[in-house]
Biopython code that builds the backbone (N, CA, C, O; Angstrom):
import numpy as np
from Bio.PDB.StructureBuilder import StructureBuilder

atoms = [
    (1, "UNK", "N", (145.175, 94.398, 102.676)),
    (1, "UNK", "CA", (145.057, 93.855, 101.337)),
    (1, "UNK", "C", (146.162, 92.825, 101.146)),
    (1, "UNK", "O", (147.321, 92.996, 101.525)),
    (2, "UNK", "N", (145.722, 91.789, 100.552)),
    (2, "UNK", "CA", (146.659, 90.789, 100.194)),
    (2, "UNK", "C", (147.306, 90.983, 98.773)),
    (2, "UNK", "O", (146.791, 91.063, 97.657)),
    (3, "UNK", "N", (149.049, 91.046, 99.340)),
    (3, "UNK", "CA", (149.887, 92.019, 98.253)),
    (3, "UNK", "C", (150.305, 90.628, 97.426)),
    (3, "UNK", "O", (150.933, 90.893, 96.401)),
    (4, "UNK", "N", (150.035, 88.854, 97.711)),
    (4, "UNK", "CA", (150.918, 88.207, 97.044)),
    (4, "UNK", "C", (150.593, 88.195, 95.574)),
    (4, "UNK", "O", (151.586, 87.910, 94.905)),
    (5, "UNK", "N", (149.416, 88.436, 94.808)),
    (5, "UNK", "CA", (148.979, 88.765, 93.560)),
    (5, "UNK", "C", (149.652, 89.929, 92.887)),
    (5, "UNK", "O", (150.131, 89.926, 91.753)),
    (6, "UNK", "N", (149.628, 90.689, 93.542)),
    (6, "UNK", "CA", (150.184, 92.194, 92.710)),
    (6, "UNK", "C", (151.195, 92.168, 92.029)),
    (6, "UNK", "O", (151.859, 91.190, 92.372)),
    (7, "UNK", "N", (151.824, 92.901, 90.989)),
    (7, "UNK", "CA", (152.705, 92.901, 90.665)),
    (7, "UNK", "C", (153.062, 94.443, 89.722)),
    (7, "UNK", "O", (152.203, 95.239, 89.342)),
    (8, "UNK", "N", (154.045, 94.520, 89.576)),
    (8, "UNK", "CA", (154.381, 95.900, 88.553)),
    (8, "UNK", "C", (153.500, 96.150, 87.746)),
    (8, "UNK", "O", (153.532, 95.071, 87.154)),
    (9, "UNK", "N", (152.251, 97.064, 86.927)),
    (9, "UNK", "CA", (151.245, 97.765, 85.896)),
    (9, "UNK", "C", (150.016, 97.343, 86.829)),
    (9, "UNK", "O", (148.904, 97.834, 86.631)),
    (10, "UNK", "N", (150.236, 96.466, 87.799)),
    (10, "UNK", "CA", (148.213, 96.299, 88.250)),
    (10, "UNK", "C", (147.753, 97.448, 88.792)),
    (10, "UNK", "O", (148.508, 98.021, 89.577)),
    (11, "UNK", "N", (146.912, 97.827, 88.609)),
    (11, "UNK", "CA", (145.766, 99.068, 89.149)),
    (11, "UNK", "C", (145.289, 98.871, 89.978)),
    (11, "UNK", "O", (144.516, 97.914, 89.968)),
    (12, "UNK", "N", (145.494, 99.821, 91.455)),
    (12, "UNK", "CA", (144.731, 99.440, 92.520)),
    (12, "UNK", "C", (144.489, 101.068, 92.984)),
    (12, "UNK", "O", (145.133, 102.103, 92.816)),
    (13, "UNK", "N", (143.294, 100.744, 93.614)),
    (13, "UNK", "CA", (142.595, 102.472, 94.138)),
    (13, "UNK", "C", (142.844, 102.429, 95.584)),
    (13, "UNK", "O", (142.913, 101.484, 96.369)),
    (14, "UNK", "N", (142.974, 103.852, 95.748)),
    (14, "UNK", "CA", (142.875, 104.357, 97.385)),
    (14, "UNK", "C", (142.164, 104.582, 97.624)),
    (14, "UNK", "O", (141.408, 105.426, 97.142)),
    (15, "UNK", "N", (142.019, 103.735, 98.758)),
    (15, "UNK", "CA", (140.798, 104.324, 99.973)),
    (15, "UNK", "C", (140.734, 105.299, 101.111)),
    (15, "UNK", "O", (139.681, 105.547, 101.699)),
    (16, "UNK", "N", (141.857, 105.831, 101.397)),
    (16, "UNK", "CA", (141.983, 106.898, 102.250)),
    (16, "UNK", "C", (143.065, 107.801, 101.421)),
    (16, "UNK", "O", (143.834, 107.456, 100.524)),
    (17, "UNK", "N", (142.828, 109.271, 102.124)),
    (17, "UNK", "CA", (143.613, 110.120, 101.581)),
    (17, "UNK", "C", (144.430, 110.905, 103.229)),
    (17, "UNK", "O", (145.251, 111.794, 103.453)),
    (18, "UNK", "N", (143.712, 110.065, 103.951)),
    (18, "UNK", "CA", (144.697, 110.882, 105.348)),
    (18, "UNK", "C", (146.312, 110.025, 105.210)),
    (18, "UNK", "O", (146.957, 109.361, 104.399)),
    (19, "UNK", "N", (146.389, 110.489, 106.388)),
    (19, "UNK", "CA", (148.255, 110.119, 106.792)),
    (19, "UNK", "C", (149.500, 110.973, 106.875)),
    (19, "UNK", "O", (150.139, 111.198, 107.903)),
    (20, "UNK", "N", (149.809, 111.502, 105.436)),
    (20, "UNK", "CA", (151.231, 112.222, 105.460)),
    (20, "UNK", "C", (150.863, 112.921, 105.256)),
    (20, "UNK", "O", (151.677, 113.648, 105.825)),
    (21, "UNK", "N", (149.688, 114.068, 104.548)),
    (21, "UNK", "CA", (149.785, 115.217, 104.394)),
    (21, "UNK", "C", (150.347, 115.383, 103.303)),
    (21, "UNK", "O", (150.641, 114.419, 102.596)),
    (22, "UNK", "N", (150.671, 116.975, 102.863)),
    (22, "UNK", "CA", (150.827, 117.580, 101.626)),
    (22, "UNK", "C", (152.519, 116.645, 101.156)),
    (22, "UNK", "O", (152.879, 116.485, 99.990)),
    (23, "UNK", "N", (153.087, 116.292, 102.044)),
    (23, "UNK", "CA", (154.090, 115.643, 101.463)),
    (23, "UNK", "C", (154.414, 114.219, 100.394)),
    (23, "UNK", "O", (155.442, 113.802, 99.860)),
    (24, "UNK", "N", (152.976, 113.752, 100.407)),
    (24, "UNK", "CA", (153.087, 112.720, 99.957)),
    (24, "UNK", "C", (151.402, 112.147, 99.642)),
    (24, "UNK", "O", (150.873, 111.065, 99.893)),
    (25, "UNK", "N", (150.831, 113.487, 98.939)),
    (25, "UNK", "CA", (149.407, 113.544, 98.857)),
    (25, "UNK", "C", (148.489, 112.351, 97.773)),
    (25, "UNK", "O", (148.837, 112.300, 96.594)),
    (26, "UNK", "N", (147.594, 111.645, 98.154)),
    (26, "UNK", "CA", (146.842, 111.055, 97.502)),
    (26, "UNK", "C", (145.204, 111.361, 97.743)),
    (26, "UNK", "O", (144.710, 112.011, 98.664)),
    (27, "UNK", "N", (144.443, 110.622, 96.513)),
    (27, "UNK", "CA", (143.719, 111.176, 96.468)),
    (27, "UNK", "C", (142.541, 109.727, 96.795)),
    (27, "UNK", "O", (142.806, 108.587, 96.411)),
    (28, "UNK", "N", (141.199, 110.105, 97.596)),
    (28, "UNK", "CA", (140.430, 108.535, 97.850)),
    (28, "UNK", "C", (139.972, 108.340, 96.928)),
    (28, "UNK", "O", (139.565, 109.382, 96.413)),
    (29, "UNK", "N", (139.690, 107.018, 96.060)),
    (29, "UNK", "CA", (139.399, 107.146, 95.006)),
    (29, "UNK", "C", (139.672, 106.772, 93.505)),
    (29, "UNK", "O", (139.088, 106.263, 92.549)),
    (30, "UNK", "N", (140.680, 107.217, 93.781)),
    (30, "UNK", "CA", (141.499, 107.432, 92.618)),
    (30, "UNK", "C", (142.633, 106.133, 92.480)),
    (30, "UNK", "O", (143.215, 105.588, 93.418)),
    (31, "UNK", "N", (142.794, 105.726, 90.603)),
    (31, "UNK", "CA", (143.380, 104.727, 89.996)),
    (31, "UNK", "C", (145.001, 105.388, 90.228)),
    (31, "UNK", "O", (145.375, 106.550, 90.068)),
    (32, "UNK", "N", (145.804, 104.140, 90.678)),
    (32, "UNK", "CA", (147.145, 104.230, 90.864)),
    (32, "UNK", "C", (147.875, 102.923, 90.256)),
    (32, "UNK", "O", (147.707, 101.856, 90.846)),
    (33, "UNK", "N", (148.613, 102.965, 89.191)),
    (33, "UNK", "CA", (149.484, 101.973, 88.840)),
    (33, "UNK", "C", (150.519, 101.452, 90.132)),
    (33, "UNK", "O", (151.088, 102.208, 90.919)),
    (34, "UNK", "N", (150.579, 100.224, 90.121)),
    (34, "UNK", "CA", (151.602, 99.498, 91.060)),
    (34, "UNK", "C", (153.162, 99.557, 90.391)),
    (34, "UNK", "O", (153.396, 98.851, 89.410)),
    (35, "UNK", "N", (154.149, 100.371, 90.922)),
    (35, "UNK", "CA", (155.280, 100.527, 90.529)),
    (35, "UNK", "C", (155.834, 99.277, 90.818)),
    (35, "UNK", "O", (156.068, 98.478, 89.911)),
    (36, "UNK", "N", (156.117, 98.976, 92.247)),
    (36, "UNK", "CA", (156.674, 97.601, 93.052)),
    (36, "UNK", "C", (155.818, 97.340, 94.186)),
    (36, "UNK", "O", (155.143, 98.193, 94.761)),
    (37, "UNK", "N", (155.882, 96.144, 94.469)),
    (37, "UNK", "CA", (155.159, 95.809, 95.583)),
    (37, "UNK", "C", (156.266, 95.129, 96.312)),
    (37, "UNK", "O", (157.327, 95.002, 95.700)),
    (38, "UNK", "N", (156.185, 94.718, 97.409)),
    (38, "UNK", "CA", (157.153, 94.008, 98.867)),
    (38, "UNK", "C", (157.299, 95.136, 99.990)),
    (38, "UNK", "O", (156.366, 95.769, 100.485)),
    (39, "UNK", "N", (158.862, 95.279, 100.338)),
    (39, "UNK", "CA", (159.232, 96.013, 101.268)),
    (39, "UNK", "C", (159.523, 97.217, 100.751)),
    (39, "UNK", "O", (159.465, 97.469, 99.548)),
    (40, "UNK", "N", (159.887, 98.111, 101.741)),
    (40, "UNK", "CA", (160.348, 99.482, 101.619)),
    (40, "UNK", "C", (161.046, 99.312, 102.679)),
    (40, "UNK", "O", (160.778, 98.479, 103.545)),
    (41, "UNK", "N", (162.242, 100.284, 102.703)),
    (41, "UNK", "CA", (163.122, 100.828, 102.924)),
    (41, "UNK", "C", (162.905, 102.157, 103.779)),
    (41, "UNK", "O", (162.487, 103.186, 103.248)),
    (42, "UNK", "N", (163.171, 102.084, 104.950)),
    (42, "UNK", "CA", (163.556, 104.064, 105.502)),
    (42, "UNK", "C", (164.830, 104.058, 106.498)),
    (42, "UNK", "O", (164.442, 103.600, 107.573)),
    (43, "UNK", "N", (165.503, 104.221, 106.525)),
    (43, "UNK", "CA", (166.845, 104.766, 106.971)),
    (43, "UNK", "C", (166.900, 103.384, 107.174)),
    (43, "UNK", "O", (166.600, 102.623, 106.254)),
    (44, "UNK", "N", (167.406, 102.780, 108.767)),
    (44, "UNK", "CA", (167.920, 101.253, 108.650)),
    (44, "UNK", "C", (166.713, 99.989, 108.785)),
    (44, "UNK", "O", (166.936, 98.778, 108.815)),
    (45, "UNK", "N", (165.172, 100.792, 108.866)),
    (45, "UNK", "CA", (164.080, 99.898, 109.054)),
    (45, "UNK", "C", (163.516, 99.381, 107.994)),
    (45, "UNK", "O", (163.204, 100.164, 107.097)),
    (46, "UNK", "N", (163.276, 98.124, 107.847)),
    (46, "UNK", "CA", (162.202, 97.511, 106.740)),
    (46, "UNK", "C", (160.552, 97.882, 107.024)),
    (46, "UNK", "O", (160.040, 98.322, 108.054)),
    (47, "UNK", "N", (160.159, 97.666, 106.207)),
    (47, "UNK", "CA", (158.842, 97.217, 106.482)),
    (47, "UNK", "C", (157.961, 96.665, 105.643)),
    (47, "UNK", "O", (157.853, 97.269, 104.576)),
    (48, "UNK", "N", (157.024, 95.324, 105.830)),
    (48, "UNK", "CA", (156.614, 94.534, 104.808)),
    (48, "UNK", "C", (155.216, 95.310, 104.380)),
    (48, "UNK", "O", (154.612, 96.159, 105.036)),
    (49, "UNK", "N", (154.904, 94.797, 103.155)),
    (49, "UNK", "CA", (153.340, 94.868, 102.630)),
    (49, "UNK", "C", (153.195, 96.670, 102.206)),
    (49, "UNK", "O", (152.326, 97.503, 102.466)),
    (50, "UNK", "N", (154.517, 96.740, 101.433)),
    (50, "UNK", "CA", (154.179, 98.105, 101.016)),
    (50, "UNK", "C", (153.985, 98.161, 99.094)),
    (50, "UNK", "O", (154.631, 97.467, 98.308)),
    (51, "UNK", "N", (153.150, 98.968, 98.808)),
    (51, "UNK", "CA", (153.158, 99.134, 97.569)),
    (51, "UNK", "C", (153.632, 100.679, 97.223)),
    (51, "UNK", "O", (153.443, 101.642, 97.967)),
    (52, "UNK", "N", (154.250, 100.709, 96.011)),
    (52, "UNK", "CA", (154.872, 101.673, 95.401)),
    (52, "UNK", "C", (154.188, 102.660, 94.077)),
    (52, "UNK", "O", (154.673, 102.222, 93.034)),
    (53, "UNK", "N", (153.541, 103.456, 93.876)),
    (53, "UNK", "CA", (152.712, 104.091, 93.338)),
    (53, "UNK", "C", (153.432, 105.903, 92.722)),
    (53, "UNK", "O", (153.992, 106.567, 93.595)),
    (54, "UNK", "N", (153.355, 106.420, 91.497)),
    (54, "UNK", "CA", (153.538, 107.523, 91.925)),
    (54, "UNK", "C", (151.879, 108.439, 92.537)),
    (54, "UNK", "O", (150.677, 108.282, 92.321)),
    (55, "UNK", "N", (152.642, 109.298, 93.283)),
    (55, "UNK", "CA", (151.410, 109.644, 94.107)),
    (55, "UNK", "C", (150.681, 111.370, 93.193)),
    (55, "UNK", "O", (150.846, 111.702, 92.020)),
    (56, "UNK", "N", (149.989, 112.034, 94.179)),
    (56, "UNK", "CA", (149.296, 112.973, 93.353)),
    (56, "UNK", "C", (150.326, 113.748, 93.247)),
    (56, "UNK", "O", (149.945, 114.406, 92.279)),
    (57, "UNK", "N", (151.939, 114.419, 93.661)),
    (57, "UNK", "CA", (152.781, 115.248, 93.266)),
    (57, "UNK", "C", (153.815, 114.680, 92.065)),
    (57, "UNK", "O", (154.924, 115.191, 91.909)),
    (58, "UNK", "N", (153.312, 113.525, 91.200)),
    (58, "UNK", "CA", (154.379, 112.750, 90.287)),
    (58, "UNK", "C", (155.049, 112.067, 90.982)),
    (58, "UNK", "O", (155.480, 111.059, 90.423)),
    (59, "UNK", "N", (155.455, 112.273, 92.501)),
    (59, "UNK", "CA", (156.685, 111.214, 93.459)),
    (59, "UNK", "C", (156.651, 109.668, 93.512)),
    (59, "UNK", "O", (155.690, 109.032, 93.947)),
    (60, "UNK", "N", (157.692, 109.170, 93.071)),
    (60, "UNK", "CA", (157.148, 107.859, 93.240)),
    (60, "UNK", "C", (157.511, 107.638, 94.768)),
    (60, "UNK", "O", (158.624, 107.908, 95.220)),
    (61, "UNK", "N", (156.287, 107.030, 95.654)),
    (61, "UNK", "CA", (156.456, 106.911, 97.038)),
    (61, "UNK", "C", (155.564, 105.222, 96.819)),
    (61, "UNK", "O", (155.018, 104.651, 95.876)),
    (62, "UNK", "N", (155.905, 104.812, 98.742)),
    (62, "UNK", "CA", (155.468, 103.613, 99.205)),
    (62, "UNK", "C", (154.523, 103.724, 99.603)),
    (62, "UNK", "O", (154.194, 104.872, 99.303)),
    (63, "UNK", "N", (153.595, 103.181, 100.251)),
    (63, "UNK", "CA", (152.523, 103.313, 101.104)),
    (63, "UNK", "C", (152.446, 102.105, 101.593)),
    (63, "UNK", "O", (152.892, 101.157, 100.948)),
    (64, "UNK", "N", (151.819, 101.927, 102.916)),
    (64, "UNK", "CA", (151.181, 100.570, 102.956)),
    (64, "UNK", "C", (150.035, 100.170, 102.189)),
    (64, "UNK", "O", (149.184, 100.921, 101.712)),
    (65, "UNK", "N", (150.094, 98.871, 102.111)),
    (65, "UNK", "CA", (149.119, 98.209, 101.117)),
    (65, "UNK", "C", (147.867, 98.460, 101.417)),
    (65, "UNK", "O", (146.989, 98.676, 100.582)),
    (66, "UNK", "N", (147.702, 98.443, 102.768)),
    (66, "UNK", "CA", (145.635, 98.960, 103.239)),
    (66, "UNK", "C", (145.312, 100.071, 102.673)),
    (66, "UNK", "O", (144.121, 100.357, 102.545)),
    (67, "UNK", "N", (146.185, 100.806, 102.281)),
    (67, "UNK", "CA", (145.914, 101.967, 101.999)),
    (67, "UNK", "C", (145.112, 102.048, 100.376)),
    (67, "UNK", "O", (144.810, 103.136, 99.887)),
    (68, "UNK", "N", (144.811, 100.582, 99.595)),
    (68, "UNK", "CA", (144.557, 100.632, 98.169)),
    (68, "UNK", "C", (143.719, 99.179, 98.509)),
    (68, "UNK", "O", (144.026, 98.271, 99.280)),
    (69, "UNK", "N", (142.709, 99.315, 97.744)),
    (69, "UNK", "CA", (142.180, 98.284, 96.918)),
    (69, "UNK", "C", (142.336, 97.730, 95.763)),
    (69, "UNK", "O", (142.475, 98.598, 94.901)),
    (70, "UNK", "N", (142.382, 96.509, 95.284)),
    (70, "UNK", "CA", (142.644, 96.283, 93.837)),
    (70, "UNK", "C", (141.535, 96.654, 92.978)),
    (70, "UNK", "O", (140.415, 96.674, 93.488)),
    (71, "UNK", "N", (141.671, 96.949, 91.764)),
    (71, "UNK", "CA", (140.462, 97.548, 90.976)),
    (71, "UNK", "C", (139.169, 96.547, 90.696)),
    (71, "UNK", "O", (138.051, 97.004, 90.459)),
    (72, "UNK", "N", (139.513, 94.836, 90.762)),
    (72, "UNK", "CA", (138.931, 93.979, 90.906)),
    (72, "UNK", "C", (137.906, 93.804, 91.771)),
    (72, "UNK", "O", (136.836, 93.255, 91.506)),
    (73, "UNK", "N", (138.398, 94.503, 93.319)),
    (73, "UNK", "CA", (137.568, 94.204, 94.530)),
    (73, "UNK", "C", (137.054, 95.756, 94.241)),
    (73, "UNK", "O", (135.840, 95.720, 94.041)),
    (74, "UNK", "N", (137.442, 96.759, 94.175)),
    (74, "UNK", "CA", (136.549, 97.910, 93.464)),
    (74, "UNK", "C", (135.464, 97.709, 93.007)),
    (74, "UNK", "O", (134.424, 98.209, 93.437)),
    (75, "UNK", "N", (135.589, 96.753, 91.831)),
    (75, "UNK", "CA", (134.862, 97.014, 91.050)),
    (75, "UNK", "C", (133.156, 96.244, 91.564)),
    (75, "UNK", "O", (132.021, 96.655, 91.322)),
    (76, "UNK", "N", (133.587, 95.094, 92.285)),
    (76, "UNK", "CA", (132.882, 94.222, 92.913)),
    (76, "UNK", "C", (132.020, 94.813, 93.965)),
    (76, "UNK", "O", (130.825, 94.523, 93.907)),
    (77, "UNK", "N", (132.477, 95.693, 95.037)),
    (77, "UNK", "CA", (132.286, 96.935, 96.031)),
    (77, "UNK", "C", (130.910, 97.308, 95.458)),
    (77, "UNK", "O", (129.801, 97.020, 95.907)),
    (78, "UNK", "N", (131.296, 98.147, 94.159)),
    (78, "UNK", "CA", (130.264, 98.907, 93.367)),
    (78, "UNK", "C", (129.276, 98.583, 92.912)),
    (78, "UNK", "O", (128.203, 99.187, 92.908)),
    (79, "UNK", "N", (129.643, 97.209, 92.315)),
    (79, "UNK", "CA", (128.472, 96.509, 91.932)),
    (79, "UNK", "C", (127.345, 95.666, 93.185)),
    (79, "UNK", "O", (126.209, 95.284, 92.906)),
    (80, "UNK", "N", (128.010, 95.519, 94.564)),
    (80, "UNK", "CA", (127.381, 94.964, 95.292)),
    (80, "UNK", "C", (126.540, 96.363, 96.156)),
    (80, "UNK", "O", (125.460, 96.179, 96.719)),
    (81, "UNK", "N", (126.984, 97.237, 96.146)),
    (81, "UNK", "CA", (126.287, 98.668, 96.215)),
    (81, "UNK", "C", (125.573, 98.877, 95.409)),
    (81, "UNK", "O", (124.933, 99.867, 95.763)),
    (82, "UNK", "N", (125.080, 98.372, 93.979)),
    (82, "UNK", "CA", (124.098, 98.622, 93.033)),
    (82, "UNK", "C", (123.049, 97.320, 93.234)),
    (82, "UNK", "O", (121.869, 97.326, 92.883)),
    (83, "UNK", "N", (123.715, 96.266, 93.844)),
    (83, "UNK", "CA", (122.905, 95.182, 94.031)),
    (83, "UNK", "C", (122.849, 94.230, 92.615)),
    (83, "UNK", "O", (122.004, 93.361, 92.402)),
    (84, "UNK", "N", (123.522, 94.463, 92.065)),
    (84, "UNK", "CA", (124.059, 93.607, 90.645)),
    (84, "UNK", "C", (124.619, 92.465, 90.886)),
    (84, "UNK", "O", (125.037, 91.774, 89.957)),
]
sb = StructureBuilder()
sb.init_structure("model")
sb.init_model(0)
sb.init_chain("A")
sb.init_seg("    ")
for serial, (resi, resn, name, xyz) in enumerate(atoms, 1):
    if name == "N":
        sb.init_residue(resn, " ", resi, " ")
    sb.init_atom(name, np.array(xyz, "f"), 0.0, 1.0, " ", f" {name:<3s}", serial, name[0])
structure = sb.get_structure()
């Protein structure tokens, strides 16, 4: 997903719920406010194209960006699945 649009309150959905497990659980599907978007941080590594969400335990965590659609292209998805 292309993160240069996003910004802090946009709504974007997940499309997968695999990866981390109960530690950092999301749900497919489901509307997630964009906390921050860019890099993240883990001990001394960067890594680009992450978005920041709280997840299904309240945590606010990162994810990578593939991991969400914007609600825009959602919504478009659905409607091209209805043939609208």
């Amino acid at each position: 997903m292309d993160i240069s649009n996003l910004k802090p309150g946009d709504i974007v959905i997940c499309r997968d719920d695999g990866g981390l497990g109960s530690k950092s659980p999301m749900t497919r599907g489901k509307k997630y406010e964009v906390i921050r978007v860019g890099r993240a941080q883990s001990g001394i590594e960067t890594y680009d194209n992450y978005i920041t969400v709280y997840n299904d335990n309240g945590n606010k965590y990162s994810y990578l960006a593939g991991r969400f659609i914007t609600i825009q292209d959602w919504r478009e998805s659905k409607l091209n699945e209805l043939e609208l």
